[in-house]
Structure formats: structure tokens, C-alpha cells
Residue, then its C-alpha position, 0 to 999 in steps of 0.5 A: x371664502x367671505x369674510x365672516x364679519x361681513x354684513x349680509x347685504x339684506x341686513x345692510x338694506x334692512x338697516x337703512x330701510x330702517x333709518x328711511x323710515x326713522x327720516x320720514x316718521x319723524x318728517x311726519x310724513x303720513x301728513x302729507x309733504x310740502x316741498x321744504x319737507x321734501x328738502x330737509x327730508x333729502x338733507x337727513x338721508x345723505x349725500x345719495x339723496x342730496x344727489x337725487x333732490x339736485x337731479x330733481x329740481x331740473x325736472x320741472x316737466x314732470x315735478x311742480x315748479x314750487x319743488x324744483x325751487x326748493x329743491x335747487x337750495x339742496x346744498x352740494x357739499x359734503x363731508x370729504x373722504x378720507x385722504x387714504x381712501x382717495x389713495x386706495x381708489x387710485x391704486x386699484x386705478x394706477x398701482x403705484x401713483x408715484x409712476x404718474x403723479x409727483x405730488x398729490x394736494x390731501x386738502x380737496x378742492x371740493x367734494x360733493x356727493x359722487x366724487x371729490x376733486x384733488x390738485x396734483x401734478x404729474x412726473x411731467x410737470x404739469x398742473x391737473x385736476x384729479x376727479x375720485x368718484x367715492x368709493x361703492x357710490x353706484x352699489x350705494x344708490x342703487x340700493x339707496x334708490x331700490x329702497x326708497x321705491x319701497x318709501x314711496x309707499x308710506x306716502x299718504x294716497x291724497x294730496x301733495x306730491x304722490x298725487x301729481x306724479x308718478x314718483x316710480x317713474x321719475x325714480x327710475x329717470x333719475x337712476x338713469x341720469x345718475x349712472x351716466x354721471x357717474x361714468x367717467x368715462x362718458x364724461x370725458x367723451x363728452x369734453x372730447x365732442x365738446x372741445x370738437x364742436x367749439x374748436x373754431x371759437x377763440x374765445x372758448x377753451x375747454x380743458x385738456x383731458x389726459x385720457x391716458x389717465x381717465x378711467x371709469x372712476x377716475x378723471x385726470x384733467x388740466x388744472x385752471x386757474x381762473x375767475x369765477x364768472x360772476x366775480x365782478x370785483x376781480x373780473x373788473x380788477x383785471x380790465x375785463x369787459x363784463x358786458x363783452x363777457x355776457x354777450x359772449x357767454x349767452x352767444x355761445x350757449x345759443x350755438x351749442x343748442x343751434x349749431x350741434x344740439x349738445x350743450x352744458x346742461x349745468x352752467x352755473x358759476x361754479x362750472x364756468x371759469x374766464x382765464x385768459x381772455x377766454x370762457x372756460x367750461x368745465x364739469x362735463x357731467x351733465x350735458x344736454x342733448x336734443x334730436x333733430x327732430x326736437x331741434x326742428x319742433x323748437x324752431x316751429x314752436x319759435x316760429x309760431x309764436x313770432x307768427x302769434x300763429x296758437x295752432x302752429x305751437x300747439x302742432x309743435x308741442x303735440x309733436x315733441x311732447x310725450x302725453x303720459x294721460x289723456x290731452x284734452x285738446x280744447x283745453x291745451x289750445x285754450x292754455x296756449x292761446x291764453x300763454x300767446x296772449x300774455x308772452x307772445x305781444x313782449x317786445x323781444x328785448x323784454x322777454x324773460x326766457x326762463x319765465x316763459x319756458x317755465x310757463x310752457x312747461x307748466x301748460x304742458x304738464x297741466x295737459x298731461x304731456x311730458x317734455x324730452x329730457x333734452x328740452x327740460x334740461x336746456x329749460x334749467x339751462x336758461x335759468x343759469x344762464x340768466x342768473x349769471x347775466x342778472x349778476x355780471x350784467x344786468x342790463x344785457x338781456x339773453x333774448x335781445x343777444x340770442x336774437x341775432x345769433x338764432x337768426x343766423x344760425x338757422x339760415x345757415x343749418x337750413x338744408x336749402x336743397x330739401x327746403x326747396x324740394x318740399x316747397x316745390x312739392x307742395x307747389x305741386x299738390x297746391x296746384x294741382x288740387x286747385x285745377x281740381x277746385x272748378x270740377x269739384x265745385x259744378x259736382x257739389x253744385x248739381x247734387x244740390x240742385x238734384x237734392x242729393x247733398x250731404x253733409x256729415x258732421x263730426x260733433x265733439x262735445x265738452x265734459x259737462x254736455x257728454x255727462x249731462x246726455x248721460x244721464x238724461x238717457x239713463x234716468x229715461x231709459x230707468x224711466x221706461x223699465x218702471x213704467x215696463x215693470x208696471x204693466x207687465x204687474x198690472x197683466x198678471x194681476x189679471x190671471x189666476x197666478x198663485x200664490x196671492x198677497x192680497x189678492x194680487x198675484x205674488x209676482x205682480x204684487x211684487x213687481x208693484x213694490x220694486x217700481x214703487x221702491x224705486x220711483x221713490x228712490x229717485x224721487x228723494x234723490x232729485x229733491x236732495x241734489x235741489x237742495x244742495x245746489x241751492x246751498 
């Protein structure tokens, strides 16, 4: 039998649609929203939110770029839980935990707005992480999400952010993206591929999982002790080789893209530790994954813009793109060959990835086309990437180091087999439509002798020109039913009809009024807009 004081669950939503609506009234919401007002609105909703913002700012396929700047500033530290609801969480897990741990640090190494990680040691002796998801989180964001649909509705219908995405649509992406982190058990699977796809690289370490321990809420991994990546005073203290560090970092990340299409969606500082000579990564929450059909589109794309070759991107980015409104093409071309012209002549150890990938997304979303999860979170991915090597080591650049890497991995992932039955079978459609080329030529030759030629033509024209025949037909067309009027009036002015008005027929009296009614209404109309257009 329930209990009888607890709170009904529609009370509980009406609350916190209630404080939501306090958070944004008090934001001033009804007068529009900027993207510092979006931040600090975040920042007052709590930690769900706060989780919410940080997803968003890696969507800048689909969100501004001046939004997903602010809302990277979002702080990731929150209140932690209480030690005794870490202890209760991991009863329901394990039962008694004496069974497996020997000691557990109550002191949080960290705590964020999903989970909080622990110290502790196992009966076995060894030194692991415990990662606590926070107790009802996926019950809370559902209904945290649930209910801010309904918030989207007190945004005001002009300007600002509601009018340049579909807040709905984006609100359910980042449902789908949260349930996934919050999986525990999927992100131990991806340590597992992880570890499995970098096996063979000395140099990288990823830390062991105790999968008997993991479950959906719960995750038991190797403690590491090490430096943070970007700790130049300690690394140096410790004889490493920040340039080597750079260059290893920046050549691994290109082989996870490459090599296997899985990759750290999130390499910031904060996950990348180098112990023992090595790059350890951690935090396997948020990984990247591309298809090989989104793979073998980037490498076009990337052809095409060593080729100077705008027909070849724009062919790549249609390809992978998702168009969410109407493309036009003349205007996607015309952007991409203004970006080919600005990034596509820098010299290749001067290229800023990060810039030039924010750009493309921005030509994108200007022409009404949605980029794959994959692609925006590889884009944000870069944006770490390059951050940490501004700091450890500012004169190495990612481009000049992936350079060598990019070019190796693809010649060794072509499948030369099919490269070398696609090109024999256009060798094959080339040469046979070029013996045809002769035949065709004498045909289309003796038909324009014979003055049986033809030509068709396929003309699209620009806005501005479909509008103007538009309505220079509809005034023509307006045009011809007055002058109609008219002389169907003027006939029945000559019959007998009753009744009369002024010794006209009603009918034609009547039409005489309605075309001179409207003769005069387009006749003012056009003086008006004359005078606009000269102010």
C-alpha cells in the first residue's frame, strides 16, 4: 500500500512547472532570449538543466554558434550527494559492500549533475573509481524535460532563439543523448571497443574495467593516478616532452576517426590523464561514432577541397547532410564556393580546424541542412583538441600533425579490390559511350541539316524573377477581367433589363461600379508603393 504522505506525482510536476515558470519570468523571458540569458536561466533550474545546456553547446548544427559558446562556460560541478545516499545506491547494487570493498573515501573526487565519483579499494587490494549515478536522475529529466516542452511555449513566437530552431526537436535529441549517458552499462561497453581498437598503441592506456562490479548505475574502474594533460609545470617537472605529448595526442585522435569511426566525443583536460609514459583516457560517457557512409562523405569532402574542387563538396555535404526546410542550391553553392575561397588557398600548416569546420557547419545550417550527430560531436571534438595543444604546446598545429596521419590511413583503408572494380567499370561505361560519341554526332548533324533539331531547355529562375512574373501575370490577368467587366456592362446597357439606375440596367450600372472600384484601387496602390521605394 502507498504511502500516504507521498506526493502525488502530478503535484510534484505542478511544483516544478511552477519554479520554471518563476526562473523564466523572472529572466524576463517574454522579452526575447540572448544566449547569457539562456546560461543563467540553465544555472537557476539545476543540475538537470545544467546537464541539458552542456549537451547543447556541442550542437552547433542545429543552435547558433554565440549559444553553444555561452553555454560551454555552464559549470559541471554541483552540490554532492550525501555520503549516505551513495551508500544506500550501492547497497540496492551489491548488498552488503564490505564483500567487495575494504574502504570507501566519503570525500568525492567529483561530482557532477548525473553522478559522483568515489575512491575506494576492493577486498583484492586494488585502488578503483567508483562512478554513483545520482539517485532518480532518469525519472528527474524526464520529467525535467517533459516539462520544459511545455516552457517552450511562453518563449515569445519572434526573434531570438525560437525562431531559428525547432526547440522540440532538439529537446528530444538531448533526451536521447542523456539516456545513453546515463547508461552505465553502455559506457563500460564502449571502454571495452575502446580498449579493443587501441590495443596495439604503446603509447595509449585505457583504464581497466571490472565489469563484474558495473552495473546500470554503478561503475567500478582502475584508479590513475596521473597529470592532467594541459599541467605543463608538472609535466615538465617530470621530463616529459610536451611537443612529443601534442603530436601523440592529436595522431591518436585522427586514428580513432580514421581507423574505426569511434571516437572520444569529449577530450577536454579534465578526461585525458598521461601516467606513465602514456595517454590515458577516461570518461567514456560520450563517444563519437561515424558511419561509413559519413566516413567515405568526409574524405570527399576533404578531397574536394584539396581538388579547390565546390561542386565535389557541395555533392559530399548534400550527401551526408539531413535538410530539415527547403535547400536552395544556387545559394549553398554560391556559400560554398565563398568558404573555398576563404579556407581552401591556407596553406595546410596554417589551417584552424575548429574555425573551418564551424564555418561549414554554420553554411549548413544557414541552407536548411542538418549535420549527423557524429560530424557535430567530431567538430566539438576538434575544438578540445585544439585548445589543449594552444596550451601544452603552442606551435605545433593539428593539421600540419594529422596531415601525415590522414594520408597513411586512408591508403591503407581503401579496399583496392572494389577501388579497382569501380574504376574498371567506369573505364568500361567511359569507353563504350565514347565509340558512341561518332554515331551520335553524324545523327544530331543530319537532323540540323533536315531542320528537324531540337533542343530543350530546363530554366530555373531566382526568387526575385518568379515573383516579379507573378505578378505581372496577376495584374494582367486582373487587368483583362475589368476590361471583361466593362463590356459585358456596356452590352446590358443596351437591353431593356429591369430594374434601372439611372437609366442604366442595375447589373450594368453595378458592374460599371465594381470595375471602376477596383481600377482605382490598384491605381492608388501602385502610387503608394512608388512612393515607398523612392523614400
Amino acid at each position: 500500500m502507498p504511502d500516504s504522505t507521498e506526493t502525488p506525482r502530478h503535484e510534484v510536476q505542478g511544483h516544478r512547472l511552477r519554479e520554471i515558470r518563476e526562473v523564466l519570468s523572472k529572466n524576463h523571458i517574454t522579452r526575447g532570449i540572448s544566449p547569457e540569458k539562456l546560461r543563467v536561466i540553465l544555472e537557476e533550474l539545476g543540475p538537470t538543466y545544467v546537464k541539458l545546456g552542456q549537451i547543447m553547446s556541442m550542437h552547433s548544427d542545429i543552435l547558433p554558434k554565440v549559444y553553444c559558446d555561452e553555454l560551454m562556460n555552464l559549470n559541471s560541478s554541483v552540490t554532492p550527494m550525501p555520503y549516505s545516499e551513495v551508500l544506500s545506491i550501492l547497497a540496492e547494487a551489491y548488498g552488503d559492500t564490505k564483500d567487495i570493498f575494504s574502504s570507501i573515501e566519503e570525500k568525492p573526487l567529483g561530482s557532477a549533475s548525473i553522478a559522483q565519483v568515489h575512491r575506494a579499494r576492493l577486498k583484492t587490494g586494488e585502488d578503483v573509481i567508483i562512478k554513483v549515478e545520482r539517485k532518480g536522475i532518469y525519472e528527474i529529466m524526464e520529467s525535467d524535460i517533459r516539462l520544459l516542452k511545455k516552457a517552450v511555449r511562453f518563449l515569445p513566437p519572434v526573434g531570438d532563439l525560437k525562431n531559428l530552431v525547432d526547440l522540440d526537436l532538439v529537446l528530444d535529441e538531448l533526451w536521447s543523448v542523456s539516456q545513453e549517458e546515463m547508461d552505465f552499462l553502455r559506457e563500460a561497453a564502449n571502454m571495452e571497443e575502446f580498449e579493443e581498437n587501441n590495443k596495439g598503441i604503446r603509447y595509449i592506456y585505457v583504464p581497466r574495467l571490472y565489469r563484474e562490479y558495473t552495473t546500470k548505475n554503478v561503475l567500478v574502474m582502475e584508479y590513475i593516478d596521473g597529470i592532467a594533460i594541459d599541467d605543463k609545470e608538472t609535466l615538465t617537472k617530470y621530463g616529459y616532452d610536451l611537443n612529443e605529448i601534442g603530436t601523440k595526442f592529436v595522431t591518436n585522435f585522427i586514428s580513432q576517426i580514421v581507423d574505426h569511426g569511434f571516437f572520444h566525443a569529449d577530450p577536454h583536460p579534465g578526461n585525458v590523464k598521461i601516467s606513465g609514459g602514456k595517454i590515458v583516457w577516461l570518461d567514456m560517457g560520450m563517444m563519437g561514432r561515424l558511419t561509413e557512409h559519413e566516413r567515405r562523405c568526409m574524405v570527399r569532402g576533404v578531397e574536394g577541397i584539396a581538388m579547390h574542387d565546390t561542386s565535389k563538396v557541395v555533392e559530399a555535404v548534400l550527401e551526408v547532410g539531413k535538410p530539415f526546410g527547403k535547400t536552395d542550391h544556387d545559394r549553398l553553392y554560391r556559400d560554398m564556393r565563398d568558404f573555398m575561397q576563404e579556407f581552401g588557398t591556407t596553406p595546410m600548416g596554417q589551417v584552424d580546424v575548429a574555425a573551418t569546420l564551424e564555418a561549414m557547419m554554420e553554411i549548413m545550417k544557414a541552407n536548411k541542412i542538418g549535420m549527423p550527430h557524429g560530424l557535430t560531436m567530431l567538430a566539438r571534438g576538434f575544438a578540445h583538441m585544439e585548445g589543449v595543444l594552444a596550451s601544452i604546446s603552442p606551435d605545433l598545429n593539428m593539421i600540419g600533425i594529422a596531415q601525415s596521419a590522414v594520408t597513411e590511413d586512408l591508403f591503407r583503408e581503401i579496399n583496392w579490390k572494389d577501388e579497382a572494380e569501380t574504376g574498371v567499370r567506369h573505364l568500361y561505361r567511359s569507353a563504350k559511350k565514347g565509340l558512341d560519341i561518332p554515331a551520335l554526332t553524324a545523327d544530331i548533324m543530319k537532323e540540323y541539316l533536315a531542320g528537324h533539331g531540337r533542343m530543350t531547355l530546363r530554366l530555373e529562375t531566382s526568387e526575385e524573377l518568379s515573383q516579379l512574373v507573378y505578378s505581372s501575370v496577376r495584374s494582367l490577368v486582373i487587368g483583362m477581367c475589368i476590361v471583361a467587366l466593362l463590356i459585358a456592362s456596356s452590352i446590358l446597357c443596351l437591353t431593356d433589363m429591369t430594374p434601372r439606375i439611372f437609366g442604366i440596367p442595375f447589373l450594368g450600372f453595378f458592374g460599371y461600379l465594381i470595375a471602376f472600384g477596383s481600377s482605382l484601387y490598384f491605381l492608388i496602390r501602385y502610387f503608394i508603393r512608388k512612393f515607398r521605394k523612392r523614400k
